[in-house]
Steps between C-alpha positions, in 0.01 A plus 500: 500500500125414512220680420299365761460269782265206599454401849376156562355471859378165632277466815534187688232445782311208683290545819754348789334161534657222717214252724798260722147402666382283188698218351419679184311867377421501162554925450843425610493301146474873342869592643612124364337625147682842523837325531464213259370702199583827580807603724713208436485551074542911563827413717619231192452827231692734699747306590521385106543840424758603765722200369480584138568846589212653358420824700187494701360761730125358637372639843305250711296582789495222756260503774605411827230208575622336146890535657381340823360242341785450270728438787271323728692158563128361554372615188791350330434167614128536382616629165724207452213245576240693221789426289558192592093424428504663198799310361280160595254664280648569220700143483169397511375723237774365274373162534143596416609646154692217375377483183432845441790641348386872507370481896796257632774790368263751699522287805843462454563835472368547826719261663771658382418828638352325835890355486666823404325669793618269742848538393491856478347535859655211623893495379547829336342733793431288770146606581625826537304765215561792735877455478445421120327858482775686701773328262293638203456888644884467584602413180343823383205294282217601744426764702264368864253717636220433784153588512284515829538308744257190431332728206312710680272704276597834642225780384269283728711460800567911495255575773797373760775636347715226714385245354601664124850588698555096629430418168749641353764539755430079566579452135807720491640330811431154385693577159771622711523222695509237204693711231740730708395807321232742543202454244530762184178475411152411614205282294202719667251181571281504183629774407270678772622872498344817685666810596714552761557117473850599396604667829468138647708363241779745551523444859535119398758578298378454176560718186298433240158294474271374229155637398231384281486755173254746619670524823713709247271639248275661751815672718486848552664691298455249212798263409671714203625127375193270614605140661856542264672666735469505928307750712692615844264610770581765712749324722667335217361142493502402162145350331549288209150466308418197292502474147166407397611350134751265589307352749211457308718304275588243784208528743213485259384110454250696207735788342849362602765151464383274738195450360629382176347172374826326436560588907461201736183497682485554892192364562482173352719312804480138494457648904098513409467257184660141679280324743504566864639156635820525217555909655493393850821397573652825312265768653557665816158459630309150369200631393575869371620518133774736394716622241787278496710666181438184259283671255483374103357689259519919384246736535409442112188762514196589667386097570482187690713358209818516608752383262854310612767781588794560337766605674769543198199728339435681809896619553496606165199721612627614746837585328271721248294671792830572645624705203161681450520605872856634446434652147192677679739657778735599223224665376345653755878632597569682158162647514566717772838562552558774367229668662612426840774715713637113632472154349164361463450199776245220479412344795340184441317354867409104504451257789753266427280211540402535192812377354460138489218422737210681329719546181675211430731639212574820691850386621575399115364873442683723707789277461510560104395879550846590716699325248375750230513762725892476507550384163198587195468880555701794697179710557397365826708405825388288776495723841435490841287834705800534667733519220252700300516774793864504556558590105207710476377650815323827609133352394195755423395546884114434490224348725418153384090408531333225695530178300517130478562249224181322686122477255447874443789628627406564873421341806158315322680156476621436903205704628187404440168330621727160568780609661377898626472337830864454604644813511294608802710231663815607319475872679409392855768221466739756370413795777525215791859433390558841459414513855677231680809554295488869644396299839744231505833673331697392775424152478825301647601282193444147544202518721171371438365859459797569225414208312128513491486852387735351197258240470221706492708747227507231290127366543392876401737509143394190386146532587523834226667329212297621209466122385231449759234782331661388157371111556184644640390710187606198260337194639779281458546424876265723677495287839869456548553856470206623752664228730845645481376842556295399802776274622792783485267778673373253741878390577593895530244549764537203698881609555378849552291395761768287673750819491256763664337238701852387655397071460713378125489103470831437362456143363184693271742777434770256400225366272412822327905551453502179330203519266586891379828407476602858339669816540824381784630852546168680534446736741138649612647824583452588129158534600553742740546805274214604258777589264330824374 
């Protein structure tokens, strides 16, 4: 029997974009990214694994815009023409290198996997990831959870407590719908905890949730174990802290692997080194360069001189950083087992885009780390929360602190002299559709009225998505996100209007239904109880 446990959790999240009114939107190309490099080579490892029989028990937290997206028939077709244009480009790439021996099997390389991912999307799951995902948790190899809604950071929406309550209870319902089961679990939108927080999740049916580690290390009374073993709160939600070493070890660029020099490079993309007029025909808009996935040399060091990458070198890296992470969980297991009244756990948080978009290598990682999980070393057992509570339940009962995995720790990073000026908007939105929810509960299904206060549901959860404040404190695409957050509020209150003001334009209101194309079952009622 092991000593100890490891719990790999994976959070997989994009803002819900989707523009049908432009022939093309280049931050849809961030969902295309996602799939190429990240989802599509995850699915390939775990369904390696499953068919060599290797045991593997990873929780992933999918957010309901990503799974709208995923199964948007729209999207689909967009997805298949960026691959289409990135295929052209790396034909072309191939013929650039010809006598370059070290760059043409780079380009190559990518035409293989540009080829690979066509005929995994293509032949082997027919554009459908969602169905590849549900295969996966059925076959026991993952376990799904949701998060909120459309990521909602939820210590700043707490003012209406309905608007924390259609979070979650939107998110439950939506997993419900596309997986047939309630969700066991809940990824708390950046990890955004205060108390009382977990009374909402109960009532959404959740039972345990994830915290950043002093979330845990500042509960009252004190964590006898630290972040090695859960915290229950007082109704018996479970709160799973995050280990800080073992993501260090993976999240670090500085301290941990994916800054190693033998790593390939993200930034060097042939996306901003080839001239404009050779992009243009592969780029979604003409004139705006991107990251296209064709990138040729390593990280090599701290400077401009980038040497070729490797990629035989770089498996065998990460190969060795795979065995270091496990031998460091063995470790940390033995340590402190025998001071502990249950198994030691480590619960080890990453977004999963890391794993092959921003980390190239990471599928190669995590891939090689389960196979010595189940075959170098009988210390440490892949787990999932769940099945960690059902063989060892009856957690210390404790109050878990106010926390974030945000800068600092708290609320700093999504409010703050850029972005402090939305949630104003967020409350009155929140109280109005309190209030015509309450107002309209009787709404005959079907009608205009019914409809529009769907619609306007929906404009008020994806004007909140935490992605909005997140864009706005990094810079990277600072007017897009104050024009989805006006857009969304200024959507909500034109259908408010038209519900208390009796006069809804249903070609407009077919409009907004087609644009926010999201959320088919919801229903505003949600909004009507404060859920305290």
């Amino acid at each position: 029997m092991a000593r100890g446990y490891l719990a790999l959790v994976l959070h997989a999240h994009l803002p819900f974009i989707r523009h049908p009114e432009y022939e093309s939107f280049l931050e849809e190309n961030w969902l295309f990214e996602a799939i190429t490099e990240c989802y599509l080579p995850l699915i390939r490892v775990f369904d390696g694994l499953v068919a060599d029989g290797v045991p593997v028990r990873l929780t992933l937290s999918l957010s309901p815009p990503l799974l709208a997206m995923l199964d948007d028939d729209f999207l689909r077709g967009r997805y298949r023409t960026h691959i289409d244009k990135l295929s052209g480009l790396a034909d072309k790439e191939i013929l650039r290198h010809n006598g370059n021996p070290q760059f043409l099997e780079l380009a190559r390389m990518y035409r293989r996997i540009l080829h690979e991912t066509v005929e995994t999307y293509d032949d082997r799951l027919g554009g459908d990831l969602v169905g590849a995902f549900t295969r996966l948790q059925d076959a026991g190899a993952l376990e799904l959870i949701t998060t909120g809604a459309t990521h909602g950071y939820l210590p700043l929406l707490r003012p209406q407590p309905s608007a924390v309550r259609a979070q979650l209870q939107v998110a439950a319902d939506a997993y419900e719908r596309t997986f047939g089961r309630p969700p066991p679990g809940f990824w708390l939108p950046e990890c955004g905890y205060y108390p009382g927080l977990e009374a909402l999740v109960r009532a959404a049916g959740g039972r345990y949730v994830f915290m950043e580690t002093h979330g845990i290390l500042g509960a009252d009374p004190a964590p006898r174990h630290g972040v090695l073993a859960p915290l229950a709160c007082a109704n018996g939600v479970a709160a799973f802290g995050r280990d800080p070493h073992s993501s260090r070890l993976v999240w670090s660029a500085d301290e941990g692997y994916p800054g190693d020099p033998w790593y390939r490079d993200f930034y060097k993309d042939v996306g901003f080194e080839l001239d404009l007029d050779t992009l243009r025909p592969f780029i979604p808009v003409g004139d705006t360069r991107v990251h296209t996935g064709i990138k040729y040399h390593r990280i090599t060091g701290p400077t401009d001189a980038k040497e070729p990458y490797e990629p035989a070198a770089a498996a065998e890296r990460a190969a060795e950083h795979a065995a270091d992470f496990l031998r460091r969980q063995v470790e940390a297991v033995e340590a402190q087992a025998d001071g502990m009244d249950r198994p030691p756990l480590v619960t080890a948080l990453y977004d999963a885009e890391l794993f092959g978009h921003w980390w190239f290598e990471g599928p190669q990682w995590l891939d090689t780390l389960i196979r010595k999980l189940a075959s170098d070393q009988d210390v440490v057992e892949m787990v999932t929360p769940s099945q960690y509570l059902d063989r060892h339940g009856d957690p210390q009962t404790a109050q878990p602190s106010p926390s974030s995995w945000g800068e600092k720790g708290y609320s700093e990073f999504w409010l703050n002299p850029g972005s402090d000026w939305i949630y104003p908007h967020f409350h009155d939105a929140a109280e109005r559709m309190r209030d015509l929810a309450r107002a309209h509960g009787d709404a005959e299904p079907e009608s205009l009225a019914h409809r529009a206060l769907q619609q306007a549901a929906r404009s008020l959860l994806l004007a909140q998505a935490s992605d909005w404040a997140f864009i706005m404190k990094t810079g990277t695409a600072v007017d897009y996100a104050y024009q989805r957050t006006r857009d969304h509020l200024a959507r909500f209150h034109y259908l408010a209007d038209g519900v208390e003001g009796g006069r809804i334009d249903e070609r407009r209101l077919a409009a907004l239904e087609y644009m926010d194309d999201i959320f088919p079952g919801i229903d505003y009622r949600v909004y009507a109880d404060e859920g305290v």
